[in-house]
N, C-alpha and C positions, 0 to 999 in steps of 0.2 A: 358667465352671469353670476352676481350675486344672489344670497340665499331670500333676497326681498325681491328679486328679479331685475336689478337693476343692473347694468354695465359696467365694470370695475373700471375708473381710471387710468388711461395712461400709462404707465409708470416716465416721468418726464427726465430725462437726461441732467447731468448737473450743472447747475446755473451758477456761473462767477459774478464774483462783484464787477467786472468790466461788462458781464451782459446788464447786469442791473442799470450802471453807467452811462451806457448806449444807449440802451431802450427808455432812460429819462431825459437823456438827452444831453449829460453831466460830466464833471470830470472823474476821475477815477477818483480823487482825493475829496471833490463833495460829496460822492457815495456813501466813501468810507466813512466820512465826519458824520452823516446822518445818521448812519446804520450802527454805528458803532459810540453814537452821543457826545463825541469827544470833544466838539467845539459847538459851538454855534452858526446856522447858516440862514439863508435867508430862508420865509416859510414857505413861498412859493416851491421853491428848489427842493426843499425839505416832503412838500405833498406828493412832486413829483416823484423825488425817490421810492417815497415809500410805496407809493400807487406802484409803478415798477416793480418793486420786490416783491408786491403783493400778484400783481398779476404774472411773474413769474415764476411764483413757490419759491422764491432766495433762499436755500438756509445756507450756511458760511460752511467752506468743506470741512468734512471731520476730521480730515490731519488737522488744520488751521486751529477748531477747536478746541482741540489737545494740545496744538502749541499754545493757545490763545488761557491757559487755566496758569497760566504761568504768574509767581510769587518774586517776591524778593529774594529768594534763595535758586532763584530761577535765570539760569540764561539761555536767548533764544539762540540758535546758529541755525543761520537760513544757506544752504549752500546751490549752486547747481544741481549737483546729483551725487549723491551719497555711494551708489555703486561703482564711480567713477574711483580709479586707486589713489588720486591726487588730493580728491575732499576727501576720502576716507582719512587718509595719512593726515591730515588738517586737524580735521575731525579728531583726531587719537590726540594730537597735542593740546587741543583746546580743551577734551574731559580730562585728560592727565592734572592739567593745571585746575580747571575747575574742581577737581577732587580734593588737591590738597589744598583747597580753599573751602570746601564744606558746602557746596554749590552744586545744584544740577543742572545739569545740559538736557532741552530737549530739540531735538533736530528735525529741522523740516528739507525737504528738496523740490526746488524749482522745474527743473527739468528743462531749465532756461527759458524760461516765460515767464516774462519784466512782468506782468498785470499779475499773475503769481507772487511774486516776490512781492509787491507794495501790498498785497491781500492779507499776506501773512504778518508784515511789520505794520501794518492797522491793528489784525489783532493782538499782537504784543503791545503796543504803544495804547489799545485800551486798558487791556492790563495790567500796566505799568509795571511791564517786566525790569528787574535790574539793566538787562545789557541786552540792545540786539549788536550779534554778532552776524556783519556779513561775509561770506568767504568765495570769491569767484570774482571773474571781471566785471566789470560793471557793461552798462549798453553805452554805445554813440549814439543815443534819442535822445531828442527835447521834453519830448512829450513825457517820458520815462522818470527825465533829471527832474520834470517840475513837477510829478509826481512824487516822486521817491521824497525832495524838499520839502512836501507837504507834508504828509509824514512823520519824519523825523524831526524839521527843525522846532515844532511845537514838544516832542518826544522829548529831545534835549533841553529846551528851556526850564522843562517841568524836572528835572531833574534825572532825565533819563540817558544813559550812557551807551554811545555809538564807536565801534571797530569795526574796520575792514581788511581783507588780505586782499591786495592785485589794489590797478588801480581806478575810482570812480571819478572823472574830473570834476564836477560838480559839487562830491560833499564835502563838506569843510568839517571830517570826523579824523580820527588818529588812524591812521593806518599802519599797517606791516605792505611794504611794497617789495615783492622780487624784482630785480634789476632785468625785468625781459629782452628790454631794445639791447643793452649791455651784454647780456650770455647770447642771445643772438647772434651779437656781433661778432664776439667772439666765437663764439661756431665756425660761422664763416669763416676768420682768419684760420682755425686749426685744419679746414678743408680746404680751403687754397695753399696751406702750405703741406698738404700732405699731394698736391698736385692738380686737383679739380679745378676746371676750367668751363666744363660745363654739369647746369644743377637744374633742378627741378624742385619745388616746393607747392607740399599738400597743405592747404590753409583750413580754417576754419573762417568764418561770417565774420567779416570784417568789421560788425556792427561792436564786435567784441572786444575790447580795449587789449585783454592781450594778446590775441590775436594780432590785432593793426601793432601794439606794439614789438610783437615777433618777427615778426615780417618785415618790417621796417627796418630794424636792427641786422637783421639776413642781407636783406637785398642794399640797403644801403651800404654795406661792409663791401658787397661784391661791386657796385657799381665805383667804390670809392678805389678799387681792385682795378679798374677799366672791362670788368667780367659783367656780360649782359646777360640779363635774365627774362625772356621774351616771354610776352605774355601766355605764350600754349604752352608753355614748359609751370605756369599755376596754375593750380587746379582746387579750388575752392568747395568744401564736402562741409556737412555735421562733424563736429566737434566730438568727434566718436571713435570708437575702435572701426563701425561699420563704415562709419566717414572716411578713413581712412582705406578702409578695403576699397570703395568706390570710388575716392578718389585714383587711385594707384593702378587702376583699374582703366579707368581713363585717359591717365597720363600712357600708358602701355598702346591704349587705345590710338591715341593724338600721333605716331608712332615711331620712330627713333628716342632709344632711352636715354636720358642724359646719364653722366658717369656716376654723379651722387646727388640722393634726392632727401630735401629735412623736408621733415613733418612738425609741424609747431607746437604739438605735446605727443610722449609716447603714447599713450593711447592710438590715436592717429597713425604714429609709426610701428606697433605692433599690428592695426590692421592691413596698414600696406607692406611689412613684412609677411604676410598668408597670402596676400595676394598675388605678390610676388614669385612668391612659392609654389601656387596654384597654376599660375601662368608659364613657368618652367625657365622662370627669372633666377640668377643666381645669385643670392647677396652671402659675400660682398664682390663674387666673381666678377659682374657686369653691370650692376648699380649697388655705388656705396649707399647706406641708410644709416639716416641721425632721425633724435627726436629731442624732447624738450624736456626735464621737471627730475626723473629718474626713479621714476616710481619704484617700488620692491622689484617686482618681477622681471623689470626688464635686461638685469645682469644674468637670466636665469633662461635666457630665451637662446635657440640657436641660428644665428650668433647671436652673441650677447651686443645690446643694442650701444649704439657711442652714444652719447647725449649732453643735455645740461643740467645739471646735477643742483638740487633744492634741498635745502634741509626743510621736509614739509612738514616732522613733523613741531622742529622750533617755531616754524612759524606758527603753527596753531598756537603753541606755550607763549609766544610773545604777544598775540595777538588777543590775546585771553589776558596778561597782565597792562596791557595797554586800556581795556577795558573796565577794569578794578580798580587802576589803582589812580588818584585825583591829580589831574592835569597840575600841571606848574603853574601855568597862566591861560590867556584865552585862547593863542594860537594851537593849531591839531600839531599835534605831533607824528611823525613820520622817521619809523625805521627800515630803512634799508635793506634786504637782504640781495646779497651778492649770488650768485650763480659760478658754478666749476665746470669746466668741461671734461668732461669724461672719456677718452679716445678708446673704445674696445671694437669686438673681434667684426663688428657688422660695416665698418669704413675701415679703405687700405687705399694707394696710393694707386689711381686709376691705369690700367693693362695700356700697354704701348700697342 
């Protein structure tokens, strides 16, 4: 009770711009235009929202609005997850370069929630940040693509400048692309000629572009091989270290172990390396393990993991100078980066 006797409030849990959305009955991008004044919308839709927000208590989350204070000495970089070693490493090349350009970074993470990510490049694109930078896969959504387009292609006209790492099919911004389907492929070939016949692969949400692009690149190298890859030998988990434990877990589970099993980013294959481990699985005794990107740590694991090897943190420096410096012409520009395969001590040539 309070000291007038009355019932304290609630305390109400936090309300995103997709509940506001929802609850007006709108799209994720007329929300934002309302809330955030950027355009003009019709007034009905306009009373609507704001009636919505009101009857929700909206305020905009407090990361967003520490991103969202952002100046012209300002760039946004929106990533997946920041704890994750792949965007860290990203991350480092992007402020390296932003540094010696006299620029601050500030960093937000997703945690892989598309209504997240377009939340936060509203409030950039209100404050007409220099540069959002995006770094992660993008989704296989409609609904996603013709929000994200909302967005940013007003962002851009007004003079605001768009990069991405991995690939988004939908935006027509400059990207840095690693060659997934590519090192994938490769993968494969360096495991079937070290003997493997049969494989196993831990996926992540296929909704994920590089994911679908990893995969693809894997399995199509084996089937181009005449080596089938049956569906209980995939096992689709979180995009995680834990995803990986539960995946590996699983597959262990489903039961005859194939001889060498990729996980589509190390992350994922250092969690099915413990699980491995836990289970009283040998690698690379009785299941070879590969994984994807080559993060710091995983040459430092026992055994040291085989993988495909990213310069992660170039891409961030390139992907930070794709951003700064003024396009040639109208087309996006698209760099390349290639992938290495790395053969170490966690894949050996499967026991007769």
């Amino acid at each position: 009770m309070t000291a007038d006797g009355e019932r304290p409030q609630a305390i109400r849990s936090h309300v995103t711009l997709q509940d506001v959305a929802r609850q007006a009955g709108v799209s994720l991008a007329t929300a934002s235009r309302v809330l955030n004044g950027t355009a003009q919308v019709r007034p009905d839709l306009r009373e609507r929202v704001l009636a919505a927000a009101g009857e929700l208590a909206y305020t905009p989350n407090a990361h967003a609005q520490a991103l969202a204070s952002a100046s012209s000495k300002v760039i946004g970089v929106i990533c997946h997850d920041v704890s994750d070693p792949y965007f860290a490493s990203v991350a480092r090349g992007v402020m390296r370069a932003a540094s010696d350009r006299g620029l601050l970074v500030m960093l937000a993470s997703t945690f892989r929630d598309p209504a997240r990510e377009i939340e936060y490049i509203a409030m950039l694109r209100a404050q007409r940040a220099r540069a959002i930078l995006l770094i992660g896969s993008g989704f296989e959504d409609r609904d996603w693509e013709r929000s994200m387009g909302a967005e940013l292609e007003p962002y851009q006209r007004a003079g605001g400048r768009v990069a991405v790492v991995s690939r988004h099919r939908s935006l027509r911004v400059d990207t840095v692309l690693p060659q997934n389907r590519e090192g994938a492929a490769a993968l494969a070939r360096a495991l079937l000629d070290l003997g493997h016949r049969d494989f196993g692969v831990l996926t992540g949400p296929r909704a994920l572009t590089t994911v679908a692009d990893r995969f693809a690149g894997f399995a199509g190298t084996l089937g181009d091989a005449g080596v089938m890859l049956p569906d209980q030998r995939v096992v689709e988990a979180g995009f995680t270290r834990d995803g990986g434990y539960a995946a590996a877990v699983e597959l262990i589970r489903r039961g005859t172990l194939p001889t060498c099993v990729f996980a589509v980013t190390d992350v994922m294959a250092i969690g099915a390396l413990a699980a491995f481990r836990d289970n009283g699985v040998d690698v690379p005794g009785e299941v070879s393990l590969a994984g994807f990107d080559d993060i710091p740590i995983v040459r430092d694991l026992t055994p040291p993991l085989t993988t495909v090897a990213l310069p992660l943190d170039l891409m961030g420096e390139r992907v930070m100078e794709l951003a700064v410096r003024e396009p040639a012409g109208r087309r996006s520009r698209v760099e390349r980066i290639a992938g290495e395969v790395v053969l170490r001590e966690s894949t050996r040539a499967p026991q007769s």
